[in-house]
N, CA, C and O atoms as a GROMACS GRO file, in nm:
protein
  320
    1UNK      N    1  12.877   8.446   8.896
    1UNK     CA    2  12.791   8.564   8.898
    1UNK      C    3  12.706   8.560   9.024
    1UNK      O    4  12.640   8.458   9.045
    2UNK      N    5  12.701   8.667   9.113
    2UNK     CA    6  12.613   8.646   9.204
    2UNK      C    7  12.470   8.726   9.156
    2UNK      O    8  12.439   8.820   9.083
    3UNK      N    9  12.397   8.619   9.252
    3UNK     CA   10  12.227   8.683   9.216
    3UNK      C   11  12.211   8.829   9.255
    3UNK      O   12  12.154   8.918   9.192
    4UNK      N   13  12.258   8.833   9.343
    4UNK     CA   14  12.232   8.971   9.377
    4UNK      C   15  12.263   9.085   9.280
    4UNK      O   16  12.190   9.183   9.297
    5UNK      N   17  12.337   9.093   9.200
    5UNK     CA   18  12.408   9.204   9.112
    5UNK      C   19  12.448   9.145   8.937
    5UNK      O   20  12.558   9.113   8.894
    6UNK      N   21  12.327   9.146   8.872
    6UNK     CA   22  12.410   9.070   8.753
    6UNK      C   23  12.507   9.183   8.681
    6UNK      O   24  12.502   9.306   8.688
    7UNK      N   25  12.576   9.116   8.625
    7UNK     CA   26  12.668   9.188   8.548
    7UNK      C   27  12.744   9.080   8.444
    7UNK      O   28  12.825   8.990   8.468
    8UNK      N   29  12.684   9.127   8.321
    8UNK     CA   30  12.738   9.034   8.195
    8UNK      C   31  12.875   9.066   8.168
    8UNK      O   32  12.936   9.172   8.158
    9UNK      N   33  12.913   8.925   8.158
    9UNK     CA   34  13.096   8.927   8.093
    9UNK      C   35  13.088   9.066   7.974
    9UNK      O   36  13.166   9.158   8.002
   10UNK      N   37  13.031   9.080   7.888
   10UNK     CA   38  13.041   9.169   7.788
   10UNK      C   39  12.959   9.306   7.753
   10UNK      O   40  12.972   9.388   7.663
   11UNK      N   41  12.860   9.296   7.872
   11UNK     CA   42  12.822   9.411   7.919
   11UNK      C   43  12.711   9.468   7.815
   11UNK      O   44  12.657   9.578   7.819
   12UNK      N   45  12.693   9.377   7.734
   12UNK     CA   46  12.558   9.429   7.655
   12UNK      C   47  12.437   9.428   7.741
   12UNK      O   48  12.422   9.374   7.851
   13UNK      N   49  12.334   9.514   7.653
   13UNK     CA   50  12.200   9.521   7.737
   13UNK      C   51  12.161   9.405   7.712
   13UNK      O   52  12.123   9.341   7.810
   14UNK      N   53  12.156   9.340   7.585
   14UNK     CA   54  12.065   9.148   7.587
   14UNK      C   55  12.134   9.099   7.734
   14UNK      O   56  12.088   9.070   7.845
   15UNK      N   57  12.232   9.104   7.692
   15UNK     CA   58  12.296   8.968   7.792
   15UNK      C   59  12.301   9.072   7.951
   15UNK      O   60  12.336   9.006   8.049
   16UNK      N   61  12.275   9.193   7.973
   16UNK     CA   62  12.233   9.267   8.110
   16UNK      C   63  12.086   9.207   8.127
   16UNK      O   64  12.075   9.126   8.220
   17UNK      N   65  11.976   9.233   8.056
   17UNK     CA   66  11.860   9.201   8.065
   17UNK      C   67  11.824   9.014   8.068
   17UNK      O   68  11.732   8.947   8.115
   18UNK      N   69  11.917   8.992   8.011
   18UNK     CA   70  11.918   8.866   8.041
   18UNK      C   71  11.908   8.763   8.169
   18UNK      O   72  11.839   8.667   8.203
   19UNK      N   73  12.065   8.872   8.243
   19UNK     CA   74  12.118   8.772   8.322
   19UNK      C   75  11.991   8.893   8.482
   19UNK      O   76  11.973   8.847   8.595
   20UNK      N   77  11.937   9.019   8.442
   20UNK     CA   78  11.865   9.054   8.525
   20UNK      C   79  11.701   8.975   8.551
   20UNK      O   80  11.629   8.968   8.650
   21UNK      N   81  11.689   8.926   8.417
   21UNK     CA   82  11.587   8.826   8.414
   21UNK      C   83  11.578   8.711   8.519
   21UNK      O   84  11.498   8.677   8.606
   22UNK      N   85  11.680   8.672   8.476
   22UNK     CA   86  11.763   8.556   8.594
   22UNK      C   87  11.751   8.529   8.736
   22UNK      O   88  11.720   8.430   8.803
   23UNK      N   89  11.808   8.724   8.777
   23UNK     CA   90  11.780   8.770   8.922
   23UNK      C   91  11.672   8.751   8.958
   23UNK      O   92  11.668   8.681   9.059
   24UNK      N   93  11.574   8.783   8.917
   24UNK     CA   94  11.442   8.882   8.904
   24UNK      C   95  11.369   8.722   8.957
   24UNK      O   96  11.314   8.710   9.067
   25UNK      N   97  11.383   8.596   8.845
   25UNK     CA   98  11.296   8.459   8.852
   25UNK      C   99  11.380   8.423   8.937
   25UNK      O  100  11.342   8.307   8.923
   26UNK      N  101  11.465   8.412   9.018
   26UNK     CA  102  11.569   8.333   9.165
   26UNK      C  103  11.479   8.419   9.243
   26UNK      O  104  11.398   8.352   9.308
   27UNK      N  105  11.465   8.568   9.259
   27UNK     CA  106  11.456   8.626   9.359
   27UNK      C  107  11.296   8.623   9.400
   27UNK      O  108  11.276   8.689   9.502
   28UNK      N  109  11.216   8.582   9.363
   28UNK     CA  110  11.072   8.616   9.380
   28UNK      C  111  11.047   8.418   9.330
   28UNK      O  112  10.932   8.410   9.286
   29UNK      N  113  11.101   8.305   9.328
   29UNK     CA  114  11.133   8.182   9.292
   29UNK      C  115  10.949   8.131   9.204
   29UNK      O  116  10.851   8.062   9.233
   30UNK      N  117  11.005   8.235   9.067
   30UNK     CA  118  10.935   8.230   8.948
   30UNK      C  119  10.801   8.313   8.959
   30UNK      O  120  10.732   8.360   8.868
   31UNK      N  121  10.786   8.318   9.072
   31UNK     CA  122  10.637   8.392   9.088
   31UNK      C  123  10.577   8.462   8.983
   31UNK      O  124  10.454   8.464   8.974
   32UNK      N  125  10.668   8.536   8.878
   32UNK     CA  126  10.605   8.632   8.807
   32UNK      C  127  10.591   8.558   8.650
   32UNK      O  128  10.676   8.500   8.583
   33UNK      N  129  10.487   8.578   8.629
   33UNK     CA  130  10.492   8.516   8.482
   33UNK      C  131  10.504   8.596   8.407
   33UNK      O  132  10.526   8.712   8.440
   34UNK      N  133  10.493   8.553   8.282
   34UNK     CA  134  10.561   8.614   8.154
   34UNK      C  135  10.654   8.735   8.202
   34UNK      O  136  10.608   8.849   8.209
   35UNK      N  137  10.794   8.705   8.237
   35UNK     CA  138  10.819   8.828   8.290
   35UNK      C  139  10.933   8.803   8.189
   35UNK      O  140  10.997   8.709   8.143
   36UNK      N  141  10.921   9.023   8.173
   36UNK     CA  142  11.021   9.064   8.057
   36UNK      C  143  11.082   9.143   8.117
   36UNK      O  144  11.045   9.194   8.222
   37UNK      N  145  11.216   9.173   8.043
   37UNK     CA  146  11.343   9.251   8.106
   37UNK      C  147  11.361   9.340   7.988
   37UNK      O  148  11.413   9.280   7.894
   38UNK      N  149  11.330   9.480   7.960
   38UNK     CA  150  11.452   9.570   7.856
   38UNK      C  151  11.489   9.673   7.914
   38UNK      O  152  11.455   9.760   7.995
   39UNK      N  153  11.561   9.642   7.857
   39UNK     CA  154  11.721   9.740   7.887
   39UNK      C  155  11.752   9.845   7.754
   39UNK      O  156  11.814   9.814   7.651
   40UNK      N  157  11.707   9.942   7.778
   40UNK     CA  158  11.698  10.046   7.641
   40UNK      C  159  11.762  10.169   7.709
   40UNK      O  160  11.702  10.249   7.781
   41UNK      N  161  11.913  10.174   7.671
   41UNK     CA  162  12.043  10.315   7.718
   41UNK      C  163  11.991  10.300   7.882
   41UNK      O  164  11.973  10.187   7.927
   42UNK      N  165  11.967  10.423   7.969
   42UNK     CA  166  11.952  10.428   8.064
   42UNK      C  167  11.875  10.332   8.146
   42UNK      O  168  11.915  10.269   8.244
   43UNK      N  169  11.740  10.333   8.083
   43UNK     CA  170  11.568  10.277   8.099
   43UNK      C  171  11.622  10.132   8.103
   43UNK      O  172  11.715  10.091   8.033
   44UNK      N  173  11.542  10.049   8.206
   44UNK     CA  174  11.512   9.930   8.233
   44UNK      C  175  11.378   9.933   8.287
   44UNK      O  176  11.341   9.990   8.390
   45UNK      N  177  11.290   9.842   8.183
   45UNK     CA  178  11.134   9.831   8.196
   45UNK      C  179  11.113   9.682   8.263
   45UNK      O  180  11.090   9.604   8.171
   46UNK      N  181  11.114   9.634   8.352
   46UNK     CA  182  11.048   9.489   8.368
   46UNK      C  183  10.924   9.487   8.376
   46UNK      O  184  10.885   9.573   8.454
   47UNK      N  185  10.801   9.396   8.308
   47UNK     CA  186  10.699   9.377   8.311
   47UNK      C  187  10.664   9.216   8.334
   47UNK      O  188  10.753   9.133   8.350
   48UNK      N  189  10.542   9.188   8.335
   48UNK     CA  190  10.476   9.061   8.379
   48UNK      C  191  10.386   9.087   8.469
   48UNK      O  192  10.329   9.193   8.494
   49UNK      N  193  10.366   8.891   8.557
   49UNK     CA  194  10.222   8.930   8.612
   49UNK      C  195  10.256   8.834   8.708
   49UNK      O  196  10.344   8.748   8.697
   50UNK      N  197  10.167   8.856   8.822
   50UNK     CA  198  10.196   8.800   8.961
   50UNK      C  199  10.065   8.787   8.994
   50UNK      O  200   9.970   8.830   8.930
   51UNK      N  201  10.061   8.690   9.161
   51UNK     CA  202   9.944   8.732   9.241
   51UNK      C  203   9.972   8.747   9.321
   51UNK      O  204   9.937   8.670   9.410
   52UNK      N  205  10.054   8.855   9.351
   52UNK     CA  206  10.058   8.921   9.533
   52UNK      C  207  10.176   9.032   9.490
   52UNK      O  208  10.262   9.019   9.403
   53UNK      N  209  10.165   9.082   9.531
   53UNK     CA  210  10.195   9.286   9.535
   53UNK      C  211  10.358   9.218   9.608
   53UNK      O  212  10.455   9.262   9.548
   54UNK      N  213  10.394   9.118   9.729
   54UNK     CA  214  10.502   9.108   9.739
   54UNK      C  215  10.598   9.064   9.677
   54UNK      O  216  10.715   9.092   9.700
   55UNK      N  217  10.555   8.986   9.589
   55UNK     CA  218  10.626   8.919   9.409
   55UNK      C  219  10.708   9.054   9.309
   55UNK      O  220  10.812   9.060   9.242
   56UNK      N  221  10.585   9.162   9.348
   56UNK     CA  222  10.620   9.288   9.273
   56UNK      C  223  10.726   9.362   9.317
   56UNK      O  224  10.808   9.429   9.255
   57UNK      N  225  10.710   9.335   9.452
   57UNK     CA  226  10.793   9.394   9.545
   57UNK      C  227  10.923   9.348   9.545
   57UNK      O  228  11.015   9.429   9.538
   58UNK      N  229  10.948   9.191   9.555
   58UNK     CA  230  11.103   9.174   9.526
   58UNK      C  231  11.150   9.167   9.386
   58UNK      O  232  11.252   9.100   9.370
   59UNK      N  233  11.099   9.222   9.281
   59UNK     CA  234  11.129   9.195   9.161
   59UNK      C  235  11.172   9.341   9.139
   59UNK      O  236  11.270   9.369   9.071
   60UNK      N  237  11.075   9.456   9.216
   60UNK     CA  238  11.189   9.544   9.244
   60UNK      C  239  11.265   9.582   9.292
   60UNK      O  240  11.363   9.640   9.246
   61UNK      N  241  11.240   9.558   9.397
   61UNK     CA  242  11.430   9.508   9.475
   61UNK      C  243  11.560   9.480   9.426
   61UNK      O  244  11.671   9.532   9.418
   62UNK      N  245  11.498   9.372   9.396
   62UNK     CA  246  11.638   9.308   9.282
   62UNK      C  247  11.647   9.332   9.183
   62UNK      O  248  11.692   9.245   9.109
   63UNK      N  249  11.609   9.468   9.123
   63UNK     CA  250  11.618   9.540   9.024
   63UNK      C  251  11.641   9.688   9.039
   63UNK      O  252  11.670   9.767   8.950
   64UNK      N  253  11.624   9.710   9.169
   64UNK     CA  254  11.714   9.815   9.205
   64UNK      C  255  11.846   9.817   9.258
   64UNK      O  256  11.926   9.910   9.276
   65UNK      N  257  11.852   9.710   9.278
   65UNK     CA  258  12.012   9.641   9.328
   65UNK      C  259  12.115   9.666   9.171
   65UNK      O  260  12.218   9.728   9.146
   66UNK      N  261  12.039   9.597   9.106
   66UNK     CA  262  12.088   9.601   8.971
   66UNK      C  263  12.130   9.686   8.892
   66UNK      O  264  12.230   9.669   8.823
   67UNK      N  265  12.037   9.820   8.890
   67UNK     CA  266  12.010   9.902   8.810
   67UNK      C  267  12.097  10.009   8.835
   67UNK      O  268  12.149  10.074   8.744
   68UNK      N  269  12.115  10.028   8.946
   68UNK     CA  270  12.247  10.161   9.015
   68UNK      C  271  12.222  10.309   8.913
   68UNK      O  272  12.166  10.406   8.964
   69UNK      N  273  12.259  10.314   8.798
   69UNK     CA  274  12.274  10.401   8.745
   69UNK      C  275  12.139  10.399   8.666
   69UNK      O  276  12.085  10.509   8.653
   70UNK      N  277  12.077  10.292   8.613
   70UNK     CA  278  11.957  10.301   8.504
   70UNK      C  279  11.812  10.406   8.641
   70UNK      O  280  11.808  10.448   8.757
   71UNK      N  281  11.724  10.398   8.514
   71UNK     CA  282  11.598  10.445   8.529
   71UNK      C  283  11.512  10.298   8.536
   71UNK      O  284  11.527  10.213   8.448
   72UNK      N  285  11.426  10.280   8.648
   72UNK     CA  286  11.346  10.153   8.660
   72UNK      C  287  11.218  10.197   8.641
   72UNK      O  288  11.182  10.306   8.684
   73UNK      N  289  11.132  10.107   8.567
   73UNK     CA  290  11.010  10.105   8.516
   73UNK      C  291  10.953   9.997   8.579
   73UNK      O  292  10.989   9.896   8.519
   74UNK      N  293  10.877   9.968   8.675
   74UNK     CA  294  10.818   9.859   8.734
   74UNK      C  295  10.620   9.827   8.640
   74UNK      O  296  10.517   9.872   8.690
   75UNK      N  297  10.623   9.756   8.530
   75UNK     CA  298  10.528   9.728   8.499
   75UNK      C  299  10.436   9.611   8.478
   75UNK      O  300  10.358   9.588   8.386
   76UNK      N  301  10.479   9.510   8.640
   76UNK     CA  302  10.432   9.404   8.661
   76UNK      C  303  10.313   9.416   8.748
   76UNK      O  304  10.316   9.496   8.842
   77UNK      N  305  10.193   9.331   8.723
   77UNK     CA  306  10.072   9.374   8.701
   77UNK      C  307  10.027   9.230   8.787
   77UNK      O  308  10.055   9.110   8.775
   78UNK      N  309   9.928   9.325   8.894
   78UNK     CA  310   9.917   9.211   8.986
   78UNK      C  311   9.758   9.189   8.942
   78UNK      O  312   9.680   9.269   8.889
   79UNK      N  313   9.732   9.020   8.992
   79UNK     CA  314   9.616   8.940   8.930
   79UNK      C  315   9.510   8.887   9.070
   79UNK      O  316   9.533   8.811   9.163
   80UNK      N  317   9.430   8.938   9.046
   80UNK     CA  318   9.361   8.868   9.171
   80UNK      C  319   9.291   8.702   9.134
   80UNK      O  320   9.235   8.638   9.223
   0.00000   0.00000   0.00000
């Protein structure tokens, strides 16, 4: 599987949100805590918490890489 593009053997949303989880903690290398992935029909919500706006930034990145067809919800919440 490459990081860049997950895509589950069986194509469910757990195991999509899963393996986008995955992306998300490689691509930003854990920065974001408590970070959540759902995947609900179109909608993909990731949330959590960071300290720097550029953490936020590649977590959407690599979640727009991902998402192609979904709707992205960016609701990771930066901490001073």
């Amino acid at each position: 599987m490459d990081s860049q593009s997950p895509e589950p053997a069986d194509g469910s949303p757990r195991n999509f949100a899963e393996s986008l989880r995955d992306t998300i903690r490689a691509q930003t290398n854990g920065q974001i805590r408590g970070l959540e992935v759902t995947v609900n029909g179109p909608a993909i919500v990731i949330s959590g918490r960071t300290s720097r706006y550029y953490y936020k930034q590649l977590a959407t990145s690599a979640a727009l890489r991902a998402a192609q067809q979904h709707d992205l919800t960016n609701r990771i919440e930066i901490e001073s």
